[in-house]
Each structure stands twice: as C-alpha cells, then as structure tokens.
Backbone bond lengths (Angstrom), bond angles and torsions (degrees), N, CA, C in turn:
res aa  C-N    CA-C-N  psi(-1)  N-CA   C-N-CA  omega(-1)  CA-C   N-CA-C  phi
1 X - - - 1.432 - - 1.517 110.67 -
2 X 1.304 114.41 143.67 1.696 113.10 170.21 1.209 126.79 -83.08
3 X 1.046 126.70 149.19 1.734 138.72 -153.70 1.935 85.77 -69.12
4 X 1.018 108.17 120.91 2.021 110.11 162.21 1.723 108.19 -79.69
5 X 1.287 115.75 10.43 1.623 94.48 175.07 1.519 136.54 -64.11
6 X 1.528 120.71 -23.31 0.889 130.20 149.52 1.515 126.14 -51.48
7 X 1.484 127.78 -0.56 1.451 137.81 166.19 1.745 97.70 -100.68
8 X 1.391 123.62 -9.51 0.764 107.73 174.84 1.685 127.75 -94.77
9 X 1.898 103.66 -11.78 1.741 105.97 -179.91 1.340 93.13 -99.25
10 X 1.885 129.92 -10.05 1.240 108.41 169.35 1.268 129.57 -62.90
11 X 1.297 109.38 -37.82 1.621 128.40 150.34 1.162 134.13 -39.27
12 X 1.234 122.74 -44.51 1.579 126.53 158.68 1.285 103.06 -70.51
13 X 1.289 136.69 -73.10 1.402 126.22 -156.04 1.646 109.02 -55.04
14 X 1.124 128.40 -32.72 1.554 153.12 165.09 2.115 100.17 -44.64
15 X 1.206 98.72 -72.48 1.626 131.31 157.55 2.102 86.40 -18.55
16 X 1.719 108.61 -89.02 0.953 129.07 -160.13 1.767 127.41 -46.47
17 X 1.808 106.15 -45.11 1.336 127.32 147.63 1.279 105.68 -41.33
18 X 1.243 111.33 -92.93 1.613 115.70 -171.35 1.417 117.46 -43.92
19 X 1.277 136.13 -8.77 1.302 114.72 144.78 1.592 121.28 -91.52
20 X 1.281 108.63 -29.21 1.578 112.00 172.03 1.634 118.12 -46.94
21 X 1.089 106.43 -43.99 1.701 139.51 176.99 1.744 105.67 -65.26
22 X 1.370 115.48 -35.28 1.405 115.83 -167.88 1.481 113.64 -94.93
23 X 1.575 99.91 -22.06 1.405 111.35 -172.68 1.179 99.97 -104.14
24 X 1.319 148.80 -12.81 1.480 150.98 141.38 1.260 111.27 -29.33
25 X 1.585 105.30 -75.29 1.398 119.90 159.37 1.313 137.96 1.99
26 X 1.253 81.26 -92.52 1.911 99.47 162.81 1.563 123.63 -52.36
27 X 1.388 106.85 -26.61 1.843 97.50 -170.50 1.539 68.21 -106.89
28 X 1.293 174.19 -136.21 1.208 140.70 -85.56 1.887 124.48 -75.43
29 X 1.045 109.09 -10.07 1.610 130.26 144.06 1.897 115.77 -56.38
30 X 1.304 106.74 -58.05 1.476 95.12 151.38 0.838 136.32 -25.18
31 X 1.548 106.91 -91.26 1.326 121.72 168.99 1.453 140.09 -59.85
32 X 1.455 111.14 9.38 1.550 134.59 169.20 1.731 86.13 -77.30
33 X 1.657 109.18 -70.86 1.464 138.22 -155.93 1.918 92.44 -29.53
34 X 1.833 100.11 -78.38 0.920 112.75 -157.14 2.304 113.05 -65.70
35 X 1.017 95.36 1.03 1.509 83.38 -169.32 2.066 82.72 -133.53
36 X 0.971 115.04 31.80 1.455 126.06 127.65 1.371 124.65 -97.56
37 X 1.182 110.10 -31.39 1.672 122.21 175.68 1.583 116.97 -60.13
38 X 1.525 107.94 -43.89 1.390 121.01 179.79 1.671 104.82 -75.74
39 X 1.365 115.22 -37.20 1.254 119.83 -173.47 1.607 95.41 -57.41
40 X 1.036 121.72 -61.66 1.631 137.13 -139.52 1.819 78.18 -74.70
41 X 1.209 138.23 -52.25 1.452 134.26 -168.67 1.386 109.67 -69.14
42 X 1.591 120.10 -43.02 1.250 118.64 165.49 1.756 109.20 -52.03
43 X 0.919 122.79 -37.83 1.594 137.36 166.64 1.233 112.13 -38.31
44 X 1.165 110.79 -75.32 1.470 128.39 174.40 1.574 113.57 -43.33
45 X 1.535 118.46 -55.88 1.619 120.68 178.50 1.285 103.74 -56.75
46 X 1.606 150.43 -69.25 1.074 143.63 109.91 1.333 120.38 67.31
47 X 1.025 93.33 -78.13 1.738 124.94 -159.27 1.515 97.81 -79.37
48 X 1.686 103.52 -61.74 1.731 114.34 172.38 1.297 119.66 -51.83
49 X 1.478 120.60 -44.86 1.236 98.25 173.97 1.530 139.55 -88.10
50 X 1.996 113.96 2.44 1.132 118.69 158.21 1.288 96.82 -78.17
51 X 1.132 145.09 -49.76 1.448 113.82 -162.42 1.616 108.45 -55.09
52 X 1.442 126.63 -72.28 1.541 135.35 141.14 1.945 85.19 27.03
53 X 0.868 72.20 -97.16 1.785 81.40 -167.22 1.503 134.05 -63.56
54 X 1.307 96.67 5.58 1.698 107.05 173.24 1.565 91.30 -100.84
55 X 1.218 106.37 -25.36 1.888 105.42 -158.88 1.730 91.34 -83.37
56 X 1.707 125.12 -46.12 0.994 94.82 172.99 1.516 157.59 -89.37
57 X 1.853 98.35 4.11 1.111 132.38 149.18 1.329 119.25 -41.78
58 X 1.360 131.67 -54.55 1.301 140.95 135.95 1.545 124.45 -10.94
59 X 1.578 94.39 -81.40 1.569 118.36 -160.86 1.891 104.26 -58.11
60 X 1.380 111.33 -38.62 1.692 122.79 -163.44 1.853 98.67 -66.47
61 X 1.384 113.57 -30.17 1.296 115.36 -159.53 1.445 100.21 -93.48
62 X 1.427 133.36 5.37 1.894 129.46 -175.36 1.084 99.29 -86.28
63 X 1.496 137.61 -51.84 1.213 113.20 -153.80 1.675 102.44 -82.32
64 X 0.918 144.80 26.62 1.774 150.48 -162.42 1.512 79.39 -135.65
65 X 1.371 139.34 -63.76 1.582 123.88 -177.86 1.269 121.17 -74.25
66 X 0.951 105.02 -18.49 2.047 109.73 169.59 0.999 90.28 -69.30
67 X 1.449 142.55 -80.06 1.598 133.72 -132.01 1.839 85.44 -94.15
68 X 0.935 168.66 47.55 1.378 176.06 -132.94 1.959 86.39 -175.25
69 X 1.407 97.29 -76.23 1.491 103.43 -165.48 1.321 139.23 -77.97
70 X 1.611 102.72 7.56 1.261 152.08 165.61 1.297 103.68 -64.26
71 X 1.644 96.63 -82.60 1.835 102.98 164.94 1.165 126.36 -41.40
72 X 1.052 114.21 -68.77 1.679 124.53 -169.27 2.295 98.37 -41.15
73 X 0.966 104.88 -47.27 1.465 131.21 -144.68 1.805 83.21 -82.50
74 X 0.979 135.66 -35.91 1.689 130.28 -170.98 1.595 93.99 -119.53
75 X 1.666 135.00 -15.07 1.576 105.35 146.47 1.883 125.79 -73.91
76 X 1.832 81.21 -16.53 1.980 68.69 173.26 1.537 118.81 -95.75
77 X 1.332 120.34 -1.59 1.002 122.71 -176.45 1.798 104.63 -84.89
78 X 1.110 112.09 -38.64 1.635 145.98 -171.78 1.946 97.18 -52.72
79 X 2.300 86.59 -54.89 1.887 95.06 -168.12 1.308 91.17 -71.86
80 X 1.482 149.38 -13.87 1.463 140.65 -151.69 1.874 103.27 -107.12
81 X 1.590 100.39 -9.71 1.559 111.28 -176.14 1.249 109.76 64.73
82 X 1.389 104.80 48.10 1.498 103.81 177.95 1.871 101.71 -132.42
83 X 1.049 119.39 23.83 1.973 142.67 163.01 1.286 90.88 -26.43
84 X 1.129 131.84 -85.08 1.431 133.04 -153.04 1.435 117.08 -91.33
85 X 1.736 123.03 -5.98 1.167 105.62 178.49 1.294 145.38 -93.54
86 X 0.687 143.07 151.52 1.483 129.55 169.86 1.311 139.10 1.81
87 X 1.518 128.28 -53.11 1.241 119.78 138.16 1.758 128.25 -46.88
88 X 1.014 117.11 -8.19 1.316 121.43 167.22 1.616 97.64 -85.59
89 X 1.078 115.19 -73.81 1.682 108.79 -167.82 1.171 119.41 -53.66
90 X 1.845 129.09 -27.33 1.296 128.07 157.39 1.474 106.68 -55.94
91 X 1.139 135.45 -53.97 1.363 126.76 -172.40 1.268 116.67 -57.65
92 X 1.442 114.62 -52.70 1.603 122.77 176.16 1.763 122.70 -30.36
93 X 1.739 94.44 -54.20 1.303 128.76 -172.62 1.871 92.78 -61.28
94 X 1.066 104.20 -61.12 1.818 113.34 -173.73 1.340 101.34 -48.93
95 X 1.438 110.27 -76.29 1.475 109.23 -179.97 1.743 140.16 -37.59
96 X 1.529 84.04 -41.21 1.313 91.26 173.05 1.793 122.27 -75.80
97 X 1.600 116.90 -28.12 1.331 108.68 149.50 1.416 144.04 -59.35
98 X 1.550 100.81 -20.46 1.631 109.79 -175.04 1.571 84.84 -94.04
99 X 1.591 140.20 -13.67 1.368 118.23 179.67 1.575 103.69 -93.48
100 X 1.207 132.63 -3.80 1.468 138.91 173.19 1.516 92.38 -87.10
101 X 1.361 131.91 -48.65 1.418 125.18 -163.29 2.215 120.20 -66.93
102 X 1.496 79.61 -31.44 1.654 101.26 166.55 1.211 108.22 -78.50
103 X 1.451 135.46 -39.20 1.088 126.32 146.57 1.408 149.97 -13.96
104 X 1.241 92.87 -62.34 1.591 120.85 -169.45 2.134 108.25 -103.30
105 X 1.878 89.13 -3.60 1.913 75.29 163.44 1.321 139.68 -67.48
106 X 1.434 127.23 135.09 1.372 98.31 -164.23 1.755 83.52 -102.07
107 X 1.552 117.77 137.29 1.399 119.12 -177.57 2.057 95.08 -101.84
108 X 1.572 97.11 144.94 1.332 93.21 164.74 1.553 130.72 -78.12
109 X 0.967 112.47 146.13 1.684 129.05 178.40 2.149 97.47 -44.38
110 X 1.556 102.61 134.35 1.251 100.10 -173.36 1.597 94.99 -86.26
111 X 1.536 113.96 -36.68 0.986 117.02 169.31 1.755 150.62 -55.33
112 X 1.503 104.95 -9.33 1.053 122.32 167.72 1.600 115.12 -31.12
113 X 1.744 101.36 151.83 1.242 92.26 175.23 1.915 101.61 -117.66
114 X 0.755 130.05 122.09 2.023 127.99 -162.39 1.798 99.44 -107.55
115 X 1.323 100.85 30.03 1.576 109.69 -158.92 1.727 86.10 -74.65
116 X 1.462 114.92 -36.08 2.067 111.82 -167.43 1.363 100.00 -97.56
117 X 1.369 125.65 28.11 1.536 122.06 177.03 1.341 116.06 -107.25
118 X 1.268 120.92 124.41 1.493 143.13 -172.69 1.674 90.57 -64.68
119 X 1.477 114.06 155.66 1.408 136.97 173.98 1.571 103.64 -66.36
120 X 1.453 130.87 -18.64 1.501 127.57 176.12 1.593 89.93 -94.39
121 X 1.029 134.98 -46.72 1.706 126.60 170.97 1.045 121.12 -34.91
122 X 2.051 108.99 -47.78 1.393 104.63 -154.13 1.691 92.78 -93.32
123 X 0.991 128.24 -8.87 1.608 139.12 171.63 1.314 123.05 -60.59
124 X 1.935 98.28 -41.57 1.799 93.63 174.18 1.300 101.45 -100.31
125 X 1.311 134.89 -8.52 1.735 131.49 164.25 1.470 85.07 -57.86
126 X 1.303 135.99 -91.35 1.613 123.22 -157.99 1.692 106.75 -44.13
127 X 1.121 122.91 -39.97 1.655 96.92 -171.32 1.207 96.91 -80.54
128 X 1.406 138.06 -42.67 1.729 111.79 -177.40 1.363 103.96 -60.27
129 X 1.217 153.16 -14.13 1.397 140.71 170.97 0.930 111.44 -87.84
130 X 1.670 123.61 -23.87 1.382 125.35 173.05 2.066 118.64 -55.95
131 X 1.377 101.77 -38.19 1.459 133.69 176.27 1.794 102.42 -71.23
132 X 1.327 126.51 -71.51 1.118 114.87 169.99 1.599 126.16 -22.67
133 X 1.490 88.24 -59.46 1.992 111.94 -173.15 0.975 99.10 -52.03
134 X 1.278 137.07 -40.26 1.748 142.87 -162.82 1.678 105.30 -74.26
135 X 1.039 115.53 -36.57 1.520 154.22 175.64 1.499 101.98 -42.43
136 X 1.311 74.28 -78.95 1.886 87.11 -165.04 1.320 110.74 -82.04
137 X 1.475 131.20 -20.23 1.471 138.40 168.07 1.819 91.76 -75.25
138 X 1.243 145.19 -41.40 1.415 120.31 -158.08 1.495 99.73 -77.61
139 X 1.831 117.67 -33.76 1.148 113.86 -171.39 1.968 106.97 -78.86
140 X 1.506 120.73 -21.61 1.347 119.16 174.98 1.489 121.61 -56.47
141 X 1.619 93.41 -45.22 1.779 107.67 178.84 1.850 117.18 -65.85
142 X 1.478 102.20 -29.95 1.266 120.79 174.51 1.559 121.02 -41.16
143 X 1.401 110.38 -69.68 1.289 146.01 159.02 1.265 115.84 -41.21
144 X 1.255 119.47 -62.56 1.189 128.79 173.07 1.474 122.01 -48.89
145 X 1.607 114.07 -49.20 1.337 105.88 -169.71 2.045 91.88 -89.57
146 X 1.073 102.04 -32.57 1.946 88.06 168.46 1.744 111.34 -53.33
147 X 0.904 129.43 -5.34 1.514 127.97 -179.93 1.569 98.25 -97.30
148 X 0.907 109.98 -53.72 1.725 133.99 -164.08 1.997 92.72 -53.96
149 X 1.657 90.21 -48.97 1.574 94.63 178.21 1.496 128.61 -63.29
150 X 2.050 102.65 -61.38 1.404 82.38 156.24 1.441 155.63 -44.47
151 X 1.581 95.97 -28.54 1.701 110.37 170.52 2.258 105.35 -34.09
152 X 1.507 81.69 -63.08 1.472 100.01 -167.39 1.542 107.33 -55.20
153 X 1.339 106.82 -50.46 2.015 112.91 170.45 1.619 96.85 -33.83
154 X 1.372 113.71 -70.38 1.505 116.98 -162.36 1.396 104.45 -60.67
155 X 0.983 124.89 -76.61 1.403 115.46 -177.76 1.680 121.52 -33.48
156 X 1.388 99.14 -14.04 1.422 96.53 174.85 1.550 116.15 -81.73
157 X 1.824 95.61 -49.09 1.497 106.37 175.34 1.542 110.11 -45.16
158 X 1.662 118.28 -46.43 1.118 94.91 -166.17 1.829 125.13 -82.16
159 X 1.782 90.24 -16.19 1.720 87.42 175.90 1.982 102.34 -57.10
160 X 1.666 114.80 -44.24 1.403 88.76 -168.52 1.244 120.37 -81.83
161 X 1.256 131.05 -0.73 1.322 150.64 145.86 1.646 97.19 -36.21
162 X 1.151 141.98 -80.36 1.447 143.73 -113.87 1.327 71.91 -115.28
163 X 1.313 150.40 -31.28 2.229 148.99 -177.90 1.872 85.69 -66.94
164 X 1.268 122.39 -45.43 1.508 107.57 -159.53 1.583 115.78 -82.52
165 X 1.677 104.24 -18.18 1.362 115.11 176.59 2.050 110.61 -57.54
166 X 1.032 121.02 137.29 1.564 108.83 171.63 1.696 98.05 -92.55
C-alpha cells in the first residue's frame, strides 16, 4: 500500500486557507458593518437637515398667509353682512391663536452642526421635527383652503351682484 501522508499536508494546507479565508471574512465583515453604520448616520444628518429646510420653507411663509387670510376672511364675511357676528368672533378668536401659535414656533437652526449626535439623537431630532412639520403643514393647508374658499364666497357675491344689476 502507499504511504497516505500526502492526504495528510493536503489537509492542513486546506486546514490553513480555511482559516485564512474565515478570518478575512470576519475583519472585512467588520469593516462592511462599521462604515454602513456611519453611512446610515451620515443618512440620518442628511435627512434632518432637508427636512430642517422644507419645514422652514414652510414655516417663513404663515405669518404673510395668516394675516392675507385674515383679510380676505372678515372682507367676505363683512360683503356677506356678517362684520359683527359670531362667525366673525369665532374666527377672530381662532385666528388669533394660530397667529400666537406661529409665533411662539421655535424652528431649528438650518445651520446646525448634528456632527456629535448618536443615531437615537438623530431619530428623535427627526420625529420632533417630524411633529413640528405636521404643525405648520396642518396650519398652511388651513389657510390656504380658507382663501381658496373665500375666492368661491366672492365669486358668488359677485354673480348675485351682476343677476340684480338690470
């Protein structure tokens, strides 16, 4: 029979790969791990500061549509002869809280730097801005479609306006 020792350094060297190969592995699995981690946080800063800037793109333009829709909203109430009533003073009352509430937002710095903020930091920075955004978009849409409405009031006034003319 022939000596099998040569099955035996194929085996080690086999042996030798497969750990060379396993321990490669692992430190380039690391280093996948950790510079996905940074990626995903760079992600996150990212993320915060477009929102940041959609929100204050938003936020800069309320108080110019509040007091716009303010107006619009007590000349149509005013052309409908309704100046002093009640739907006027509910509105007044409304308006004037959502113009204290725009007031009193505090918007974040666009400039911030979120460079020492942990991935649970930069998580509840987006949902409290997430909450703001909701904020200032429920009160934008608000306004908006009260303008959108008076449009329609007037156009009404004036079709029966222009029916009574002979």
């Amino acid at each position: 029979m022939t000596d099998p020792t040569w099955l035996d350094y194929v085996g080690a060297v086999a042996g030798i790969v497969g750990m060379i190969t396993g321990i490669y592995g692992a430190v380039m699995g690391h280093i996948a791990f950790r510079r996905s981690m940074r990626d995903r946080t760079q992600e996150l800063r990212l993320r915060l500061r477009r929102e940041i800037n959609e929100l204050r793109a938003t936020a800069d333009g309320l108080p110019a549509l509040l007091n716009v829709a303010d107006g619009s909203r007590a000349r149509v109430l005013a052309a409908q002869g309704l100046g002093r009533s009640g739907n006027m003073q509910i509105w007044r009352t409304d308006c004037d809280a959502d113009i204290a509430r725009v007031a009193g937002l505090v918007l974040p710095d666009p400039n911030a730097d979120y460079a020492d903020l942990s991935d649970a930091q930069l998580e509840t920075h987006l949902v409290q801005l997430h909450a703001l955004a909701l904020e200032v978009t429920r009160l934008n849409a608000k306004y908006r479609d009260t303008l959108a409405a008076d449009d329609v009031i007037r156009a009404e006034l004036r079709e029966n306006a222009n029916r009574r003319v002979p």
